[in-house]
C-alpha positions in Angstrom: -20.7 -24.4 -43.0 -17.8 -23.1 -40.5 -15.6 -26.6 -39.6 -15.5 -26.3 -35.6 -11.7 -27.9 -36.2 -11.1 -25.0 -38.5 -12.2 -22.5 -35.7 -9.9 -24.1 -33.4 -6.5 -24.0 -35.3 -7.5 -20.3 -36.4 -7.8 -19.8 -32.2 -4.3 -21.5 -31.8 -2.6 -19.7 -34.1 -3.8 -16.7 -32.8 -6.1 -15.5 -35.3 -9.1 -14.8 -33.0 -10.7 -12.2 -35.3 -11.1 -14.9 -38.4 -11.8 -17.4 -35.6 -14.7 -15.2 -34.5 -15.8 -15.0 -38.0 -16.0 -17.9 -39.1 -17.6 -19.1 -35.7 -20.5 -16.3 -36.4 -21.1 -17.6 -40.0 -21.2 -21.5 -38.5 -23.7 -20.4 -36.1 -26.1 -18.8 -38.5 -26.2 -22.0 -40.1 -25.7 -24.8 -37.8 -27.0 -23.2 -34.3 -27.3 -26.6 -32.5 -24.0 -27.6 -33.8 -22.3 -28.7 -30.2 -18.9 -28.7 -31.4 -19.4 -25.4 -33.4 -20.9 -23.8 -30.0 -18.0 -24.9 -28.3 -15.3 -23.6 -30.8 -17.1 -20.3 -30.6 -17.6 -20.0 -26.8 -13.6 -20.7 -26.4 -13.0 -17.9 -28.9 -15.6 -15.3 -26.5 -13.7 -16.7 -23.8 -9.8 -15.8 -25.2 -11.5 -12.0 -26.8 -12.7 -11.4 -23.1 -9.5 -12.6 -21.4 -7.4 -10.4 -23.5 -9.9 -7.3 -22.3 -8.9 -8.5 -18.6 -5.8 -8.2 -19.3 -5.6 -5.1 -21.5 -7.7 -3.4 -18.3 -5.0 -5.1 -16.1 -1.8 -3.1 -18.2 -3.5 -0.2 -18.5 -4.6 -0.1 -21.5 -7.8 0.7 -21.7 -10.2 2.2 -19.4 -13.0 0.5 -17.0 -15.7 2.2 -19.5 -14.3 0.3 -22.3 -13.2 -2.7 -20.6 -16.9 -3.2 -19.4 -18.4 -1.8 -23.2 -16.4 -4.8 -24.8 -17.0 -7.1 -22.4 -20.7 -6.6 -22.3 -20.8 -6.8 -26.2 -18.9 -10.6 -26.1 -20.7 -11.8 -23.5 -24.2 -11.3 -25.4 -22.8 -13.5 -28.0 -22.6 -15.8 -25.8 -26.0 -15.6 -24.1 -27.5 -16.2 -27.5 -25.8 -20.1 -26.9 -24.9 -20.9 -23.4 -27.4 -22.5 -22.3 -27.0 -25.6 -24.6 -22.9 -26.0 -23.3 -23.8 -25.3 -19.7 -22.7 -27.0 -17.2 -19.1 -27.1 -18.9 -15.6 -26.3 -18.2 -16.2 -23.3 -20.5 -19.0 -22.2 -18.8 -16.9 -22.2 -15.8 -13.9 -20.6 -17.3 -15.7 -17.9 -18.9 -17.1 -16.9 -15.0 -13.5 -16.8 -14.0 -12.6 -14.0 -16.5 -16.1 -12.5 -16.0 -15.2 -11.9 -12.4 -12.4 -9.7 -13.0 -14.7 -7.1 -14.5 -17.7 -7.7 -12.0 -16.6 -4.2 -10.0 -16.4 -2.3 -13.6 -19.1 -3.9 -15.2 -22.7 -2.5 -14.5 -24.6 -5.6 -16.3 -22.5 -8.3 -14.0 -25.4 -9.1 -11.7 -28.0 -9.4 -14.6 -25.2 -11.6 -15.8 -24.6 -13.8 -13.3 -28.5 -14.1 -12.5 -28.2 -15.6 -16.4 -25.0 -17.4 -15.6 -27.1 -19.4 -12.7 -24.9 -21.3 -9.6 -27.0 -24.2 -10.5 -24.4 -24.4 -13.3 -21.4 -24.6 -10.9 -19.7 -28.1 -11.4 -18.6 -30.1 -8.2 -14.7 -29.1 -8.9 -15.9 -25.7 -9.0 -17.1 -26.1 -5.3 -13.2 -26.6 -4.9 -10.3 -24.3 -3.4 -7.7 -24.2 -5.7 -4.4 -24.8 -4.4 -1.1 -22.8 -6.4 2.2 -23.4 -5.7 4.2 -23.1 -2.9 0.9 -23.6 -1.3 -1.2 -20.5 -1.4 -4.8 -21.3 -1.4 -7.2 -19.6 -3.8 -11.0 -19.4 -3.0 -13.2 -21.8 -4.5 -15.1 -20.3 -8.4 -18.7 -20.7 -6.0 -17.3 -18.6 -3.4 -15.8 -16.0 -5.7 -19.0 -16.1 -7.7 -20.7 -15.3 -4.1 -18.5 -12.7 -2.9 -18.9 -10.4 -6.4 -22.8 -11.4 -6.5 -22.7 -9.8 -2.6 -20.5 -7.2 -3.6 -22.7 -5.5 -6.9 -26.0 -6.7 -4.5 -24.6 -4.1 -1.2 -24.0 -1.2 -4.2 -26.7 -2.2 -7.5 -26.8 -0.1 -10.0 -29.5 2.8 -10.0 -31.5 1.1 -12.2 -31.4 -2.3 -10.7 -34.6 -4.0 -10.3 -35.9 -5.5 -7.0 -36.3 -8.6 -7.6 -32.7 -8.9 -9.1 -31.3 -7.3 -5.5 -33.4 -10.1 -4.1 -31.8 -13.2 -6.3 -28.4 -11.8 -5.1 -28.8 -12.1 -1.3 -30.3 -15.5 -1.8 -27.2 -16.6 -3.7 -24.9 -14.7 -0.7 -27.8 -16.7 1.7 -26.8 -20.2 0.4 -23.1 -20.0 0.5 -23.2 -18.9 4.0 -24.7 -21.7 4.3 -22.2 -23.5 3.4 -19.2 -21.2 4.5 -20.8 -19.4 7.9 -16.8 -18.1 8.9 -16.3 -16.6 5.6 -15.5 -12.9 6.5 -16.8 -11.2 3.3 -20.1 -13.1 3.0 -20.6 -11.8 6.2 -19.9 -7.8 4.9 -22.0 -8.0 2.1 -24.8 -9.5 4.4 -24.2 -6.7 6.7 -24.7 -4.4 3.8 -27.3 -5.4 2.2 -29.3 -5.1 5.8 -28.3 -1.5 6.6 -29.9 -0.8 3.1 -32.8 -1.9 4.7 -32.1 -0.1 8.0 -32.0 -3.7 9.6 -29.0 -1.9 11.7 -29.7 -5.0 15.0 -29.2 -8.2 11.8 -26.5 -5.7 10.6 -24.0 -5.7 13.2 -24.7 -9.5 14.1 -23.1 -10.2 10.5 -20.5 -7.2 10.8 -19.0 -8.9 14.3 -17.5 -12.1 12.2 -15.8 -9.3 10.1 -14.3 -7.9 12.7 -12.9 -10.8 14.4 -10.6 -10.6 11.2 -9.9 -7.5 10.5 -10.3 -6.2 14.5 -7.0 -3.6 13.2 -8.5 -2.6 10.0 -10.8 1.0 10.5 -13.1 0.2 7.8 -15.1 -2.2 10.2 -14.8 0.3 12.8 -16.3 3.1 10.6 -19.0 1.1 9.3 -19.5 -0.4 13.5 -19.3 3.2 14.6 -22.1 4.4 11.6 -24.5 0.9 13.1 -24.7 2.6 16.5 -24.9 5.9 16.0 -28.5 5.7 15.6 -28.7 3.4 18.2 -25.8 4.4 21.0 -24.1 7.4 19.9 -21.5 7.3 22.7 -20.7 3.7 21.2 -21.0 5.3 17.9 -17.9 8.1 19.2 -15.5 5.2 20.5 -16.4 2.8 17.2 -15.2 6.0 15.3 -12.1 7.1 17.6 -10.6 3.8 17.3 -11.2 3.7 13.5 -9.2 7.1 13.2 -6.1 6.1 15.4 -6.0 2.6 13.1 -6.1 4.1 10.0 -2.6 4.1 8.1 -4.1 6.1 5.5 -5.7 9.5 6.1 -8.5 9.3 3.0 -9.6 5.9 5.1 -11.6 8.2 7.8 -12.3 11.2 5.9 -15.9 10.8 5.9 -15.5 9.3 9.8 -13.5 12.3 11.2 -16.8 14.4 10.2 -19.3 11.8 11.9 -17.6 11.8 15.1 -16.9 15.7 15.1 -20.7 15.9 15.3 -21.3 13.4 17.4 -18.8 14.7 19.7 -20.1 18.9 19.3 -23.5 17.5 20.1 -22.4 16.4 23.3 -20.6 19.5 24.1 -17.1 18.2 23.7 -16.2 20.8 21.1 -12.6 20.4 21.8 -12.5 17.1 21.1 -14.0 18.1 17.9 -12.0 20.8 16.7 -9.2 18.1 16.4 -11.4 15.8 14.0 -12.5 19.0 11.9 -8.8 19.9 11.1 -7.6 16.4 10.5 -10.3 16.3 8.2 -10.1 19.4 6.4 -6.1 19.2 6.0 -6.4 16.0 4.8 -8.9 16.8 2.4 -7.2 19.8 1.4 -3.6 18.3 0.9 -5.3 16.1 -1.6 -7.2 18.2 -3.4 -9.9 16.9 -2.5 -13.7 18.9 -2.1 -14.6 19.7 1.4 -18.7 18.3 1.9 -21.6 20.4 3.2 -21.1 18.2 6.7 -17.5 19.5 6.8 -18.1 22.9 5.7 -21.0 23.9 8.5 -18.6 22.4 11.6 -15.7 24.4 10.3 -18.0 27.4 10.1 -19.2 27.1 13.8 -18.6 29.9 16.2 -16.7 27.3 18.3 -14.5 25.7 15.7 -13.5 29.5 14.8 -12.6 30.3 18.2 -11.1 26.8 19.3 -8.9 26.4 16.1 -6.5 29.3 17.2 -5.8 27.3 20.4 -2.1 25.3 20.2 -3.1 23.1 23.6 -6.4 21.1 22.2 -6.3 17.8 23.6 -4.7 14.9 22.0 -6.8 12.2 20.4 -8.2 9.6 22.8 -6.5 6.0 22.9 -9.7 4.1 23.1 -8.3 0.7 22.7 -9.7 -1.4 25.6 -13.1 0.6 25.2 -13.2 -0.7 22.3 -12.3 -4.2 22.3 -15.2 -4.4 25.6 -17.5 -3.0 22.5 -16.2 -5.8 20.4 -16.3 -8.7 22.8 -19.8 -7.7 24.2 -21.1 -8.4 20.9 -19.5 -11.1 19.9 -19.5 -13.6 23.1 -23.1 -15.2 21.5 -21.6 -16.1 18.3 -18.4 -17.5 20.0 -17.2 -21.1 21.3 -15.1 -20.2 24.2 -12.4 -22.3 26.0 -11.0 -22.1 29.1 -6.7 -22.9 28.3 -3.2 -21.7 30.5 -1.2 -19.0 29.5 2.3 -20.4 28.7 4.7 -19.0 26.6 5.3 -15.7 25.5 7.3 -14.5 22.3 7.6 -10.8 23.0 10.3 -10.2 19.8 7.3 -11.5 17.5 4.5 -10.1 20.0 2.7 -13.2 20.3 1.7 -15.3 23.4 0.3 -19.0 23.3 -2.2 -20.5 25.0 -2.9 -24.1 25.9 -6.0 -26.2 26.1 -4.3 -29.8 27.1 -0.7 -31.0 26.0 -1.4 -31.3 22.8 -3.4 -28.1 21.6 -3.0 -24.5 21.8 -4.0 -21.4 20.2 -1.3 -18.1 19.7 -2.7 -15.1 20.3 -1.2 -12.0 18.7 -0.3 -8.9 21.0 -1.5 -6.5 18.0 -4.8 -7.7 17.6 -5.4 -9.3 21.2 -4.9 -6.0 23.4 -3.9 -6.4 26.5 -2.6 -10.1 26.6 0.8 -9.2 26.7 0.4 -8.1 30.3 -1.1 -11.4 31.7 1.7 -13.6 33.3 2.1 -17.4 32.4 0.2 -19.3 34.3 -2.9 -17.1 34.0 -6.1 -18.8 32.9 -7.1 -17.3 29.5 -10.9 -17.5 28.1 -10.5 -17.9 24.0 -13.5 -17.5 21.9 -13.8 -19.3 18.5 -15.9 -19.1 16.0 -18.9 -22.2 15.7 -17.7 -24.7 13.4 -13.7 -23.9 13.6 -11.5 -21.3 12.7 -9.3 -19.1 14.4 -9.1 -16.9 17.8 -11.6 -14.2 17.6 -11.8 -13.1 21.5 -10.2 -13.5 25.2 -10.4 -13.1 28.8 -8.5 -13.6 32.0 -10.8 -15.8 34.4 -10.4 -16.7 38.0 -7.4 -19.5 38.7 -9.2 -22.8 39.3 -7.1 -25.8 38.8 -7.9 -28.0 35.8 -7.1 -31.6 37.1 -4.3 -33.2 35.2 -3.5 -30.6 32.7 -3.5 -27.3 35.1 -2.4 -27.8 39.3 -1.0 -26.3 42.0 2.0 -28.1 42.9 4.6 -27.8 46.1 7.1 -29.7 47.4 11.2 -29.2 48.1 13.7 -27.5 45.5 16.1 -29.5 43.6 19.1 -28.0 42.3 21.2 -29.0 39.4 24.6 -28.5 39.6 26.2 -27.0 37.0 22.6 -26.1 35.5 19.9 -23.2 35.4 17.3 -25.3 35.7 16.0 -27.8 38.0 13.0 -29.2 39.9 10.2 -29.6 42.4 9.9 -32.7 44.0 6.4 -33.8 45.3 4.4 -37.0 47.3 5.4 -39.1 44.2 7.5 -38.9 41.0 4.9 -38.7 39.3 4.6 -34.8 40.9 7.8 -34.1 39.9 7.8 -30.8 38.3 10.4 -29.2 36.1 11.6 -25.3 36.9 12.5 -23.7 33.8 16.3 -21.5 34.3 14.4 -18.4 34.1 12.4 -19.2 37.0 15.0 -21.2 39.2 17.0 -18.0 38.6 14.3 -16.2 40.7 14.6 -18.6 43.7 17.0 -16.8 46.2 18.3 -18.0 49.5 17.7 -21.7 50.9 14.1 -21.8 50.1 13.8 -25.6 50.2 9.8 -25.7 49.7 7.8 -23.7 47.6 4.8 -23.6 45.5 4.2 -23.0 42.0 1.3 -23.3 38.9 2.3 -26.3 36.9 1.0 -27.3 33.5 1.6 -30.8 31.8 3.3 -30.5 28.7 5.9 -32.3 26.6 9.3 -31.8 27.1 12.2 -31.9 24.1 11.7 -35.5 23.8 8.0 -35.6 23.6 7.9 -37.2 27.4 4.5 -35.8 29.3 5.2 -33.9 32.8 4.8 -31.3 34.7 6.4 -27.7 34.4 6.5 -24.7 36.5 4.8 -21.5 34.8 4.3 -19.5 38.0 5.8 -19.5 41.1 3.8 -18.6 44.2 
């Protein structure tokens, strides 16, 4: 019989083909042999890891990859279940992972593998250095069971499609902000034209990803059954985001017909020559969709024209799309607008002295025109996690964090700032330089939106935003 110490100093010094074969001949004789199972499951796991990474160099092709992978991993089946739960058990998933978009028999796989199995540690983020935080095994294991659930092999089975969105179903449960739990939910609902539950599990993807035009694509497919002239601005907005032209081929052609069906065939002449030069530069084979626009009597006689109209800039259009949908599954705060960092194109706002949020000019339109001192609305998601939407509201003072204050100008000699002096000292506000610079004359009272906030030395008072 095969020594399980032997196995292991054959796998240390490399020799994982002997170690395999001696672990195969242990096994025939000795199959509940714990220590033997374990030499041999470590010797699966280093064969498959060394497939990863042969896949990773280039070395050998997905076909393969998935052919040798498959192969190993059925040795294993014939004993996991007598190591499981185990750090190998575990370990093996990690490498498994890697080939879960190559692999056709991953889901049957991890079905087999069963989350039951995952170990506490495993429900753990794991933290590399310099601080970068990698998702937790149980998440990972989610997302790639979601990911082969949205797109299952032909020859999946029902029931198998089913197991997979109750596994994506749990860990929502216990992660309901994770982006891509959300996307596969999404997807696996528009494959059963559930388009309504759809989007409610798309809107947490776009929150993230609100400059991305995948979301906008897929946005722009959900409502073109159901609001086509949402559907055309989902699909415009998706086409002026993309930094890549093959990331809207297919959604130039959707909103070209959208957009001939509504008689705005100028419009969509543009989107039928973006997409057939695109296609064409790369080679690339025009679809039947493509080919009968481009064949139109309109698109011939358009397409010699050198004034068609420029592609729309449908930004705040759709970000009132995006916020429309998202207010019910949003937390929303009412804070002060007060600082803005134009050479990073970000602006903060406040909720109390303490607490703020920054909001990002890119993926916040139109925040970079409000003034300080404007009350912004910020949505967050239930349960924490970041800025997903905003809105100016109506100035109302918040007592003690938010006032109106007057009273007469002090000047500092020989400084750019200085103050406001009220009823008490305790109204005492301070006028940034930029501000006092924009008092002219002797004014010697005026008024101005103040906000309580710590100065250099973490002391609390008041400070001018807005003059009025």
């Amino acid at each position: 019989m095969s020594d399980s110490r032997e196995i292991f100093q054959l796998r240390k010094e490399h020799r994982l083909d002997d170690a395999l074969n001696k672990a195969r001949e242990g096994f025939a004789v000795a199959p509940d042999d714990i220590w033997l199972l374990r030499a041999y499951g470590w010797v699966l796991y280093d064969l498959i890891k060394a497939e990863v990474e042969s896949f990773d160099n280039h070395q050998i092709p997905p076909a393969q990859l998935a052919a040798n992978v498959g192969a190993l991993l059925a040795e294993y089946r014939r004993f996991g279940e007598k190591i499981r739960p185990d750090l190998l058990h575990s370990q093996l998933l990690t490498q498994v992972l890697k080939t879960s978009r190559q692999w056709r028999g991953f889901l049957e796989f991890a079905r087999w593998w069963d989350p039951v199995h995952l170990r506490a540690e495993d429900r753990e983020p794991y933290h590399a250095p310099y601080g970068h935080e990698v998702a937790s095994l149980a998440l990972r294991f989610a997302h790639a069971v979601g990911r082969g659930a949205a797109h299952p092999p032909p020859d999946a089975e029902p029931g198998l499609v089913n197991w997979a969105e109750s596994v994506v179903d749990a860990e929502l449960d216990r992660a309901p902000n994770d982006q891509w739990l959300h996307y596969y939910k999404s997807q696996l609902l528009l494959n059963r034209d559930q388009w309504e539950q759809a989007k409610e599990h798309l809107l947490p993807v776009m929150r993230r990803q609100a400059n991305a035009a995948w979301p906008w694509s897929l946005l722009g497919h959900i409502e073109e059954r159901r609001n086509p002239e949402r559907a055309i601005i989902c699909y415009q907005h998706a086409c002026r985001l993309a930094r890549q032209p093959q990331e809207v081929l297919n959604t130039r052609a959707s909103l070209a017909s959208l957009l001939a069906a509504r008689g705005r065939q100028e419009e969509a002449t543009v989107q039928v020559q973006h997409a057939l030069a695109d296609r064409t530069e790369r080679g690339y084979k025009i679809p039947p969709k493509l080919q009968q626009l481009a064949s139109t009597s309109w698109f011939v006689e358009l397409s010699q024209r050198s004034n068609l109209p420029p592609e729309a800039d449908v930004r705040a259009e759709a970000q009132a799309i995006l916020s429309e949908g998202q207010r019910a599954q949003l937390v929303y705060r009412i804070g002060v607008l007060d600082h803005h960092n134009p050479g990073k194109s970000l602006a903060h706002v406040a909720f109390g002295p303490e607490e703020g949020s920054i909001l990002s000019y890119r993926r916040f339109h139109g925040i970079e025109s409000q003034s300080l001192g404007d009350l912004i609305e910020v949505g967050f998601e239930r349960g924490g996690g970041p800025p997903g939407d905003w809105h100016p509201v109506q100035f109302a003072p918040i007592p003690g964090f938010v006032e109106i204050k007057s009273g007469q100008v002090e000047r500092c000699e020989g400084r750019a700032f200085g103050f406001i002096s009220g009823a008490s000292r305790d109204d005492r506000v301070f006028v940034p330089p930029d501000l006092m610079g924009s008092i002219q004359g002797d004014i010697d009272s005026i008024r101005c939106v103040s906000v309580m906030s710590r100065d250099k030395k973490g002391k609390l008072g008041w400070k001018a935003l807005k003059l009025l």
